[in-house]
C-alpha positions in Angstrom: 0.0 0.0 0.0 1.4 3.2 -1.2 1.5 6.2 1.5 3.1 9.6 1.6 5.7 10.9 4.0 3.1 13.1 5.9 0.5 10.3 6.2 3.1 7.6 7.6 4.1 10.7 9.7 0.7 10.7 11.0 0.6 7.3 11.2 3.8 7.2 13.4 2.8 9.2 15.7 -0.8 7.7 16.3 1.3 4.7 17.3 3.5 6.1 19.5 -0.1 7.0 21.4 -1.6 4.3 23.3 -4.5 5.9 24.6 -7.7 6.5 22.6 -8.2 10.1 24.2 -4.6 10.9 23.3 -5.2 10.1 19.6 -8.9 11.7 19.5 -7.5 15.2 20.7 -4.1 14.4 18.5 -7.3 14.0 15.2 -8.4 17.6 17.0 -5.4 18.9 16.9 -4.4 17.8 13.4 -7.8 19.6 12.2 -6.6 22.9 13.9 -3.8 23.3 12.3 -5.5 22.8 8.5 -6.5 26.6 7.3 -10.0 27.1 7.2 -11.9 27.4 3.4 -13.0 30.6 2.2 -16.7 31.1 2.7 -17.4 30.6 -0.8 -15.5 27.3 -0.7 -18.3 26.1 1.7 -20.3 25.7 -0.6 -23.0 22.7 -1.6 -20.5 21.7 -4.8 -17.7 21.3 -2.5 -20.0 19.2 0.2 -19.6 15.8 0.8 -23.0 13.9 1.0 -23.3 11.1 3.3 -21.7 12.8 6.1 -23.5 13.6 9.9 -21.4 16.5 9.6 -20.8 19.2 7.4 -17.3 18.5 5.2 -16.1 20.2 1.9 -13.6 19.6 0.2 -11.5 21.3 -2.6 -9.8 19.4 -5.8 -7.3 21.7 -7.1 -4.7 20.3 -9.9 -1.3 21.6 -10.4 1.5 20.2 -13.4 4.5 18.8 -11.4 6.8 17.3 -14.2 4.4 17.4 -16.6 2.0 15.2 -14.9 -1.3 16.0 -13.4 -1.4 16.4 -9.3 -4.1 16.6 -7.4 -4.2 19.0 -4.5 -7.1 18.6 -2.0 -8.1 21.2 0.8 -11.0 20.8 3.3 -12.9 21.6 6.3 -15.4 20.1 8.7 -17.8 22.1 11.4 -16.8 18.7 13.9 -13.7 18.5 15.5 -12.8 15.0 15.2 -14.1 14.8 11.6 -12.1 18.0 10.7 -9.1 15.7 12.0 -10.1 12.8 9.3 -10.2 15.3 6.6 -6.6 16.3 7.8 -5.6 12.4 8.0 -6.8 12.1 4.3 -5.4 14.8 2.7 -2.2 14.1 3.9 -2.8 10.3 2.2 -4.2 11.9 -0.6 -2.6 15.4 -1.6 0.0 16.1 -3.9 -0.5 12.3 -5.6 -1.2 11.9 -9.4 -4.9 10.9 -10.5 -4.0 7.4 -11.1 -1.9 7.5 -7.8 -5.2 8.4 -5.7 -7.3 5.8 -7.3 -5.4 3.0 -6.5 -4.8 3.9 -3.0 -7.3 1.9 -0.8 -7.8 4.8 2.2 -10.1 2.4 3.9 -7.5 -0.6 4.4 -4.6 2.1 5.0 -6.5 3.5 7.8 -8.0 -0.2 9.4 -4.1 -0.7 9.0 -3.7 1.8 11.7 -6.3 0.7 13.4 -8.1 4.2 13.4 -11.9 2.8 11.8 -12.1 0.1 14.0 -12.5 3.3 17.1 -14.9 5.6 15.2 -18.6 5.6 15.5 -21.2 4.3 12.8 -21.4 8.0 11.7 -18.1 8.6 11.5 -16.8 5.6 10.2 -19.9 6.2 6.7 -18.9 9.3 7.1 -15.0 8.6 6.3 -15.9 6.2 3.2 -18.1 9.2 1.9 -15.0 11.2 1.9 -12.8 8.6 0.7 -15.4 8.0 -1.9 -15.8 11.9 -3.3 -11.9 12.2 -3.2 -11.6 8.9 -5.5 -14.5 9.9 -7.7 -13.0 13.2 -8.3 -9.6 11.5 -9.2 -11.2 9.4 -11.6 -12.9 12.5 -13.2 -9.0 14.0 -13.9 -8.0 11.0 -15.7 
C-alpha cells in the first residue's frame, strides 16, 4: 500500500499513542492546524453527501513534471471529523490521478487501526469522503 511521508508521519505518531483520548485530541489537533476554506468554498458543490457532519472539500490540480497532481483542501464544522479530513489529505494530496485511485484509504486506515475506534457515523462518514476524493480523481484521468 502506497503512502506519503506526511500520512506515515501521522501514522507514526498515532502509534507512538496508546491511549484513545490521546489520539482523538491528536485528530483535534491535526484539524486545527488545517486553514480554514473561504466562505465561498463552503459551498454545496464542494459538500460531501453522506456525512452527519458538514465536510467540503477542494480538488485543485497543479502540473508537477508534466503530470497531473491533485491538491485537496478541506474543512469540517466537527472536530474529530475535521481531524479525518486532515488524516486524508495528507494520504491523498499532492498524488497523481492514477496514484489516488489506486490507494485503498479504507485498508490504510484499518491498517492503523483508526476505523475500528470511530462511531457508525463517522466511520460512513470517512468512506463518503474517501469516496468523493476517489470519484474526483477518476474524473482527472
Amino acid at each position: 500500500m502506497s503512502t506519503t511521508p506526511q500520512f506515515d508521519e501521522i501514522a507514526e505518531n498515532l502509534d507512538f499513542l496508546d491511549d484513545w483520548e490521546d489520539r482523538y485530541r491528536y485528530l483535534i489537533e491535526l484539524g486545527q492546524q488545517m486553514a480554514p476554506l473561504a466562505e465561498a468554498e463552503r459551498s454545496e458543490a464542494n459538500r460531501v453527501h453522506g456525512c452527519a457532519s458538514q465536510v467540503w472539500l477542494v480538488t485543485e490540480t497543479d502540473a508537477v513534471d508534466g503530470q497531473t497532481v491533485l491538491r485537496y483542501r478541506g474543512e469540517s464544522d466537527a472536530m474529530i471529523v475535521k481531524g479525518l479530513v486532515a488524516i486524508l489529505l495528507a494520504l491523498y494530496s499532492g498524488r497523481t490521478p492514477a496514484e489516488v485511485a489506486e490507494t485503498d484509504a479504507v485498508s490504510i486506515l484499518d491498517s492503523i487501526g483508526l476505523r475500528e475506534h470511530l462511531s457508525t457515523q463517522r466511520a460512513n462518514g470517512l468512506s463518503a469522503m474517501v469516496g468523493r476524493i476517489r470519484s474526483d480523481a477518476q474524473a482527472h484521468m
